[in-house]
PATILUM-717308 format. One record per atom (N, C-alpha, C, O): residue number from 1; residue in one letter; chain; atom name; y, x negated, z negated. Coordinates in steps of 0.1 Angstrom, whole numbers, plus 2048, in hexadecimal, padded with zeros to 3 digits. Layout:
# residues N
NUM,A,A,CA,Y,X,Z;
...
This chain:
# residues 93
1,X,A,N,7AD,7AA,899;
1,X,A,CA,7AB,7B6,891;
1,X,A,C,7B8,7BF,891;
1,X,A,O,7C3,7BA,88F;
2,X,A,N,7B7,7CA,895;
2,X,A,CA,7C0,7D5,898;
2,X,A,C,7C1,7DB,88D;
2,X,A,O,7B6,7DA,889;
3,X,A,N,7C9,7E4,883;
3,X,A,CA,7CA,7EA,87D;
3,X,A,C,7D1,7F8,87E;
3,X,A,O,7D9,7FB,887;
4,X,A,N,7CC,802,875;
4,X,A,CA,7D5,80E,877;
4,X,A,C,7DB,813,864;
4,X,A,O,7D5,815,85A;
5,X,A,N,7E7,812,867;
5,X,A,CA,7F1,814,85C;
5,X,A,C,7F4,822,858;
5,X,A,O,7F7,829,862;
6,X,A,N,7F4,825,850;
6,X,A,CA,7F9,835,849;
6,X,A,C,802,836,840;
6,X,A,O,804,82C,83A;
7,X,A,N,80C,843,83C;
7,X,A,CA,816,844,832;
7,X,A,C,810,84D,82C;
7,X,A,O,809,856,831;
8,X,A,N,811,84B,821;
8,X,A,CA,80C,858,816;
8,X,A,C,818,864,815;
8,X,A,O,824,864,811;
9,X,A,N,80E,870,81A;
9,X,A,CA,816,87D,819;
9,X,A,C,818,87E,809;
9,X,A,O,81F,888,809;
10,X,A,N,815,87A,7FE;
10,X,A,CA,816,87E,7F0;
10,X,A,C,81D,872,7E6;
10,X,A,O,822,875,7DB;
11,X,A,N,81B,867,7EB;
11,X,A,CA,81E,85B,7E3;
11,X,A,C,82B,854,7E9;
11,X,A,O,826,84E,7F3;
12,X,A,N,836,851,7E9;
12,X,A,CA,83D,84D,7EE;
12,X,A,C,839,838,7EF;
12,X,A,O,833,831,7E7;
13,X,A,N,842,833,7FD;
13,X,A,CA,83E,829,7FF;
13,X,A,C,82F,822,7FA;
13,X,A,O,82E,819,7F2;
14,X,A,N,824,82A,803;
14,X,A,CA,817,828,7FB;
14,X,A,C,810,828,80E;
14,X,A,O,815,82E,818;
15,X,A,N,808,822,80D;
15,X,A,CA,806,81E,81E;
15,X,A,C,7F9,81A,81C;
15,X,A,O,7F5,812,813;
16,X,A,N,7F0,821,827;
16,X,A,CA,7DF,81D,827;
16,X,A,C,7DE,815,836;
16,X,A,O,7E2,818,841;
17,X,A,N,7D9,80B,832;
17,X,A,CA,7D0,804,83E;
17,X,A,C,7C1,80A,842;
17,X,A,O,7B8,80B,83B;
18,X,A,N,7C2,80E,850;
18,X,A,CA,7B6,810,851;
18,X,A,C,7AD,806,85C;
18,X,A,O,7B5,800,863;
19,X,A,N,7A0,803,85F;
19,X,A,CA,79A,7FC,868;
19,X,A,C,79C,802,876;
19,X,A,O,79C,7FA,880;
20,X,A,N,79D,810,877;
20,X,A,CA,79F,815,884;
20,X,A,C,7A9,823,886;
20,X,A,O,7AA,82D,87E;
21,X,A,N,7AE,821,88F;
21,X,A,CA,7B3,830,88E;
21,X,A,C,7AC,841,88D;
21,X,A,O,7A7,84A,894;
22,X,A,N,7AF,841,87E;
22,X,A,CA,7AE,854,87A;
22,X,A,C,79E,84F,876;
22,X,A,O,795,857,878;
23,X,A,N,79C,843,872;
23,X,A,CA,78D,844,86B;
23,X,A,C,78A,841,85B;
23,X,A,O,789,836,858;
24,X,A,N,789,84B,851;
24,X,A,CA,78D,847,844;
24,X,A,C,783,846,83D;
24,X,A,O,785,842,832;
25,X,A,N,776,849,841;
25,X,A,CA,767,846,83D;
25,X,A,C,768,83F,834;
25,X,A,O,766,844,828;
26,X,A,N,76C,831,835;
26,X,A,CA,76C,827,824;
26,X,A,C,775,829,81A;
26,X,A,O,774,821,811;
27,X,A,N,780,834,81A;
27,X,A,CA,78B,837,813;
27,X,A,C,780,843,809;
27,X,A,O,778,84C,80D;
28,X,A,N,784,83D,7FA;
28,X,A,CA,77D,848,7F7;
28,X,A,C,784,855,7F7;
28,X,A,O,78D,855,7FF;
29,X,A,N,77F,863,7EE;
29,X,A,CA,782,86D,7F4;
29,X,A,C,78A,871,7E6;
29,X,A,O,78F,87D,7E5;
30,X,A,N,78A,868,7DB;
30,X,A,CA,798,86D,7CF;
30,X,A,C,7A4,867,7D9;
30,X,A,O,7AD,86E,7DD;
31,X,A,N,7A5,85A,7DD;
31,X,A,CA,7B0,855,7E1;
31,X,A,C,7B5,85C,7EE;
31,X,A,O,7C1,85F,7F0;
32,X,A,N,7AE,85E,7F6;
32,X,A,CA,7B2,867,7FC;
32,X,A,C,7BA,875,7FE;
32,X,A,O,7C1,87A,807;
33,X,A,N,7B3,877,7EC;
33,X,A,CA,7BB,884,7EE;
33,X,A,C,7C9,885,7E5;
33,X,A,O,7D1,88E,7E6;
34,X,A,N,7C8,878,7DB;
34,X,A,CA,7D6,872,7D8;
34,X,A,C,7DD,86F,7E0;
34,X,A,O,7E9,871,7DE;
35,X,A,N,7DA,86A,7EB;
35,X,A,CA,7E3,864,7F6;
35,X,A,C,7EA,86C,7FE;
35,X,A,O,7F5,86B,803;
36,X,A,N,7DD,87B,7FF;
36,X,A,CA,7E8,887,803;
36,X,A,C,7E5,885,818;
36,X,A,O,7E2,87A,81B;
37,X,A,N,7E6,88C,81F;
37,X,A,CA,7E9,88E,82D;
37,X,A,C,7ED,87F,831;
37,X,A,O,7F6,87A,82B;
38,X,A,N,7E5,878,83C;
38,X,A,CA,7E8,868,840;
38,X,A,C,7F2,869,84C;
38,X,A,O,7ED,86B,857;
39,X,A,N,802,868,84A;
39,X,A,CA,809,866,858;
39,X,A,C,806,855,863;
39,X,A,O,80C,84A,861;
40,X,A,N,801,856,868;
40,X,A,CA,802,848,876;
40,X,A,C,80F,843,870;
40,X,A,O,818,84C,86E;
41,X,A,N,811,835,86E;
41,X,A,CA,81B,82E,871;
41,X,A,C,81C,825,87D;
41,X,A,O,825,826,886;
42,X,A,N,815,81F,87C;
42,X,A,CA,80F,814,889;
42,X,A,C,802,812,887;
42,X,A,O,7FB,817,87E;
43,X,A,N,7FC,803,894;
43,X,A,CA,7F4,7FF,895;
43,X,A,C,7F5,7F1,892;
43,X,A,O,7FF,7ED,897;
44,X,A,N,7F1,7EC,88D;
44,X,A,CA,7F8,7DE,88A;
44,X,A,C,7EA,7D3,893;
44,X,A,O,7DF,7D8,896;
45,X,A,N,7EE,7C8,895;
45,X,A,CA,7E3,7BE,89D;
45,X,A,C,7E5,7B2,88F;
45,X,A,O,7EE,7AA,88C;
46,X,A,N,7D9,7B4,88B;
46,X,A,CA,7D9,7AD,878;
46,X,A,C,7D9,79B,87E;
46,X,A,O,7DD,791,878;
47,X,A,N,7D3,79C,88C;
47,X,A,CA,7CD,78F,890;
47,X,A,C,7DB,788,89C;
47,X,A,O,7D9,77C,89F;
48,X,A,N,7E5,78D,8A0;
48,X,A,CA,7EC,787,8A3;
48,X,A,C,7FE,788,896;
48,X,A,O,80A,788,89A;
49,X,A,N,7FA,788,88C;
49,X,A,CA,802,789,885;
49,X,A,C,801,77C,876;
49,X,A,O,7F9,774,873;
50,X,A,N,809,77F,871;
50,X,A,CA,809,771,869;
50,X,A,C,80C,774,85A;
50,X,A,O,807,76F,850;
51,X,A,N,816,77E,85D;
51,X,A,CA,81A,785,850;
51,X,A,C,81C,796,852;
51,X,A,O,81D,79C,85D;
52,X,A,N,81A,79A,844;
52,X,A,CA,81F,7A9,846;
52,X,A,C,82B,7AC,83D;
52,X,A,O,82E,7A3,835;
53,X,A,N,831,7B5,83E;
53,X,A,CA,843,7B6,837;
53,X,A,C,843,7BB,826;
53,X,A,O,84C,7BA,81E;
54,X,A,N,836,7BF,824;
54,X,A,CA,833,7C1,815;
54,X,A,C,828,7BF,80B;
54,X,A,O,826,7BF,7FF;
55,X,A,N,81E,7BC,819;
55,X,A,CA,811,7B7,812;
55,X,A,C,80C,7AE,817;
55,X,A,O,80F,7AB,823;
56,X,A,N,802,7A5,80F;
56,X,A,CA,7FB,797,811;
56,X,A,C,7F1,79D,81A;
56,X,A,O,7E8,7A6,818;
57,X,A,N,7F4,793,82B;
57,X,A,CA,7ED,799,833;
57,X,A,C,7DF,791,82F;
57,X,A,O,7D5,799,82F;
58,X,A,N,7DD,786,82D;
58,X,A,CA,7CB,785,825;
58,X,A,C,7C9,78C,81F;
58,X,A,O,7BD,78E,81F;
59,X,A,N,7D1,793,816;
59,X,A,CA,7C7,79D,80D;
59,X,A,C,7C5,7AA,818;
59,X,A,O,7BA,7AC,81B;
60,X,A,N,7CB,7B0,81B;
60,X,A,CA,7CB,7B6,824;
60,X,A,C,7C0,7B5,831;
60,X,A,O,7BB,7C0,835;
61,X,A,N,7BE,7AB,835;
61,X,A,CA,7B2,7A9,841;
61,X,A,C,7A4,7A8,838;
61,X,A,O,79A,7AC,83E;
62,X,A,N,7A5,7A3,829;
62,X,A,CA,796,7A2,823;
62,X,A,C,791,7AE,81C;
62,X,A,O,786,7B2,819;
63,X,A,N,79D,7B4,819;
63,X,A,CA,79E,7C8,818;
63,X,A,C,794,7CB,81E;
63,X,A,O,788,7CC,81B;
64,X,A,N,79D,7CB,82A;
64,X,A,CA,796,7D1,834;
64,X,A,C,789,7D2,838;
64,X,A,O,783,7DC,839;
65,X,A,N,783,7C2,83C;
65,X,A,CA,777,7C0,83C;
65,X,A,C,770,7C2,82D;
65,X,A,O,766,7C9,82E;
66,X,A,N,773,7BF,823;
66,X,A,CA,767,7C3,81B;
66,X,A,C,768,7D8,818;
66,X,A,O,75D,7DF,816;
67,X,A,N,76E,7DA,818;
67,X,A,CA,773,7E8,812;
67,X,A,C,770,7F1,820;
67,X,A,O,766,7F8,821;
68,X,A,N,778,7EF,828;
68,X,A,CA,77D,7F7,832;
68,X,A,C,78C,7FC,837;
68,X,A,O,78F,801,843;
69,X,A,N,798,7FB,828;
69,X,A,CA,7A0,7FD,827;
69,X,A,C,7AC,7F6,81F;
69,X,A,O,7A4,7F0,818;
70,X,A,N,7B8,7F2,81C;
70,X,A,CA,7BD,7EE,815;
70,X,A,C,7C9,7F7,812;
70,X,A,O,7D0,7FC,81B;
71,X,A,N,7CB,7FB,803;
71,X,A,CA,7D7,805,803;
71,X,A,C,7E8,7FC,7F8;
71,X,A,O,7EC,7F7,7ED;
72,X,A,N,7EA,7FC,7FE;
72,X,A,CA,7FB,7F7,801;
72,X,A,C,800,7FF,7F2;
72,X,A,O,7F7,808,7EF;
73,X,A,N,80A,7FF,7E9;
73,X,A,CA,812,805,7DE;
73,X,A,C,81B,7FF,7DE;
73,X,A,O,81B,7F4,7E3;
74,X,A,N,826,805,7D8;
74,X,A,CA,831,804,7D8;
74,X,A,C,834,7FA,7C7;
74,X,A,O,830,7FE,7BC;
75,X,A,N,839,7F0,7C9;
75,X,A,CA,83B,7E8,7BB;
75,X,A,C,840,7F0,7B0;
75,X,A,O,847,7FA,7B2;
76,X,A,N,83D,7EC,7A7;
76,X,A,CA,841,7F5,79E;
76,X,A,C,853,7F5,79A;
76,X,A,O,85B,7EB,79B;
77,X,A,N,857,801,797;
77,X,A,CA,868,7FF,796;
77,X,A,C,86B,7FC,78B;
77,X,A,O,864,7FF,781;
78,X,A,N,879,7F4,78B;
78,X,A,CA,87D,7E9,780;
78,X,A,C,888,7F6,77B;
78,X,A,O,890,7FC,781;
79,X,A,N,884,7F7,76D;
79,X,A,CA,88E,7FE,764;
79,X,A,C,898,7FA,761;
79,X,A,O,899,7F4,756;
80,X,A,N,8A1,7FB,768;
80,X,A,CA,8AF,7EF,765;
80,X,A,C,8B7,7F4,754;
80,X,A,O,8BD,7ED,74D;
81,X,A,N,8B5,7FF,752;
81,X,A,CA,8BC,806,745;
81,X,A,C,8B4,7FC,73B;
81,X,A,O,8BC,7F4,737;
82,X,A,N,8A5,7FA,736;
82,X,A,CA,89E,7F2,733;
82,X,A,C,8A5,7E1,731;
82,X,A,O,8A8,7DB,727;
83,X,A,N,8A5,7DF,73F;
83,X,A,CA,8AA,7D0,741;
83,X,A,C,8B8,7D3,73B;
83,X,A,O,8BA,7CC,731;
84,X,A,N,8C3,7DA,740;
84,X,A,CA,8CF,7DA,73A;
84,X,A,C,8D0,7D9,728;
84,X,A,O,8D8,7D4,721;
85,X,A,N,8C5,7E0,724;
85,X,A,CA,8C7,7E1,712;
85,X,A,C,8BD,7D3,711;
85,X,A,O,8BF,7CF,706;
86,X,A,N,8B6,7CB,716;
86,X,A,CA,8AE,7C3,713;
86,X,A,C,8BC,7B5,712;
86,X,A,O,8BD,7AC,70A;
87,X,A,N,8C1,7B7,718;
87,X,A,CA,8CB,7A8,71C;
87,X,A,C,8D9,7AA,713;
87,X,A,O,8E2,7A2,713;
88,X,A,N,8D9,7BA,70A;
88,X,A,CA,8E3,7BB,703;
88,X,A,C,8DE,7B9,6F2;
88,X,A,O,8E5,7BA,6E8;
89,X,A,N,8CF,7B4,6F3;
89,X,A,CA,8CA,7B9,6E6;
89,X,A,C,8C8,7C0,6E0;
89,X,A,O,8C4,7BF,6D5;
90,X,A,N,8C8,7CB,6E6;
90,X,A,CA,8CA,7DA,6E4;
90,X,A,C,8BC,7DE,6DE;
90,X,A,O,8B3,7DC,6E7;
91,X,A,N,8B8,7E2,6D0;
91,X,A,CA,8A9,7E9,6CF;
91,X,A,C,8AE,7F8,6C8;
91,X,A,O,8B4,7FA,6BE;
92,X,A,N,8AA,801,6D0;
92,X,A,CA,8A9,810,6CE;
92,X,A,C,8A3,813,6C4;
92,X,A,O,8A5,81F,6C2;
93,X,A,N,898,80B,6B9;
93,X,A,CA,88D,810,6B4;
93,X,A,C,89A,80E,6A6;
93,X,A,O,897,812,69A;
């Protein structure tokens, strides 16, 4: 299974899997247009690979097949100001 990977023109570190190259048919058409203009990153070969560098490549291959697509996000970011008043005791209220 071959893949084709995308960067989101609008969303930072946000990456679409697609089944084929430049085919987005099973992507719906809000996410799509959240996602913004799809740049090529690569092609990825799902079937000689083992692991991927940010996502669970099983979820990723059953994406695929059930859906058509799997879309990648970026973890959510850790508010260190938060954590810093949390470990001082600190309550603002």
């Amino acid at each position: 299974m071959i893949c084709a990977v995308y960067k989101s023109s609008l969303k930072a570190e946000t990456y679409l899997f697609v089944e084929k190259r430049d085919v987005f048919d099973a992507v719906p058409d809000t996410l799509m247009k959240m996602f913004g203009a799809p740049k090529l990153v690569m092609l990825v070969p799902l079937s000689k690979r083992e692991t991927l560098a940010l996502a669970d490549i099983a979820k990723v291959k059953s994406e695929l097949l059930a859906k058509g697509y799997y879309l990648q996000i970026p973890p959510p970011q850790e508010n260190l100001l938060e954590q810093h008043k949390a470990s001082l005791n600190f309550d603002s209220k």
